[in-house]
N, C-alpha and C positions, 0 to 999 in steps of 0.2 A: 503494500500500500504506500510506501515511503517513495516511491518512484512514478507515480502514480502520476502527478504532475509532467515529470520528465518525459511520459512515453505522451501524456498530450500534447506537451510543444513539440514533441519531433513528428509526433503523426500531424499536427496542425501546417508545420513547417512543410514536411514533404507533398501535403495535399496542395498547397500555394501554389507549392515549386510545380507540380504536375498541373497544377494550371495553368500557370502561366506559361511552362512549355507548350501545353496544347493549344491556347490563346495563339501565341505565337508562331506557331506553324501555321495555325487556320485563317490568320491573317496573313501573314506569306503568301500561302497558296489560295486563298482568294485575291489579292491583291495581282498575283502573277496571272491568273483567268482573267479577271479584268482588264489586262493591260492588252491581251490575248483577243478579245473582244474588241478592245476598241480599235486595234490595230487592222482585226477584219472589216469593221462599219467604215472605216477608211477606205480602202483598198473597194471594194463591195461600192461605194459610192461613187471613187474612181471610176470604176467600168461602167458606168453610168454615161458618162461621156462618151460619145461616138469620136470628137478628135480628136484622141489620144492615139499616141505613134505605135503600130502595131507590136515592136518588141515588147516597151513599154506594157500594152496589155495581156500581153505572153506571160510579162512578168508577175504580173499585178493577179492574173489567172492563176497562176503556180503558187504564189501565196495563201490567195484565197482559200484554195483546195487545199493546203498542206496547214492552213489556223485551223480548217475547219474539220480536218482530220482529226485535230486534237483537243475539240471539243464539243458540249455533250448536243442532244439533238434540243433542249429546250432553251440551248444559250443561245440557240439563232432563228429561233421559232418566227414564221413570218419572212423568214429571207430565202427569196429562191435567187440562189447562187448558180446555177448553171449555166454560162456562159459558153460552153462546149467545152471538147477537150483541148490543152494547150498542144501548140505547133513547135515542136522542140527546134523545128531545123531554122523560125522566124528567132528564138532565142540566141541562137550563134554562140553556144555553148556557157549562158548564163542561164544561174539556175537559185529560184526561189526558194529551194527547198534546203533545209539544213541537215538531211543526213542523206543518208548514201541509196534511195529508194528515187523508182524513177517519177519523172511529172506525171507520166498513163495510171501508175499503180496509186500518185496520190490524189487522183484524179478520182479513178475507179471507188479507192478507199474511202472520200468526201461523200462520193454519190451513195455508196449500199449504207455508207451510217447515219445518212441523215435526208432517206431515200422519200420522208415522206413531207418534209421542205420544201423540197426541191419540184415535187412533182406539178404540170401543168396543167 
């Protein structure tokens, strides 16, 4: 019973601590969605414009498809994104996409995860 106190400061302490770690990642990784988001309503409103220079919309295409791969179907609810598939050979070997997967696959990938978006 003499310790009784001690083991509720350290269980009080480590509950904090466990919060504010979780606090803090789920602000992180909401913070990094959002930015993710906004980054596509850019881009997404870009292609909007008919005179933009076609690489450029190659470009802007390859992005779209490759945010939109990596996030969920209710973050872009209302946006149909399909613009067709990107023209790799108008690219001249630049490439939107950050890992080593081609523009078709993240193309492909965009459409089946968020197939009900999209549809006309």
């Amino acid at each position: 019973m003499r310790y009784q106190p001690l083991v509720y400061g350290l269980l009080a302490i480590a509950m904090f601590g466990l919060g504010g770690a979780v606090g803090y990642w789920q602000a992180t990784v909401s913070a990094f969605r959002h930015s993710v988001i906004a980054e596509f309503k850019v881009h997404h409103l870009t292609l909007q414009d008919s005179s933009i220079q076609p690489q450029l919309r190659e470009y802007l295409k390859s992005r779209v498809y490759f945010l939109a791969g990596s996030l969920r179907p209710k973050d872009l609810q209302g946006y149909d994104f399909d613009f067709g598939s990107v023209n790799e050979s108008t690219l001249n070997g630049i490439s939107g996409i950050k890992d080593c997967t081609t523009e078709s696959d993240v193309y492909r990938n965009a459409m089946q995860t968020h197939r009900k978006n999209t549809q006309k």
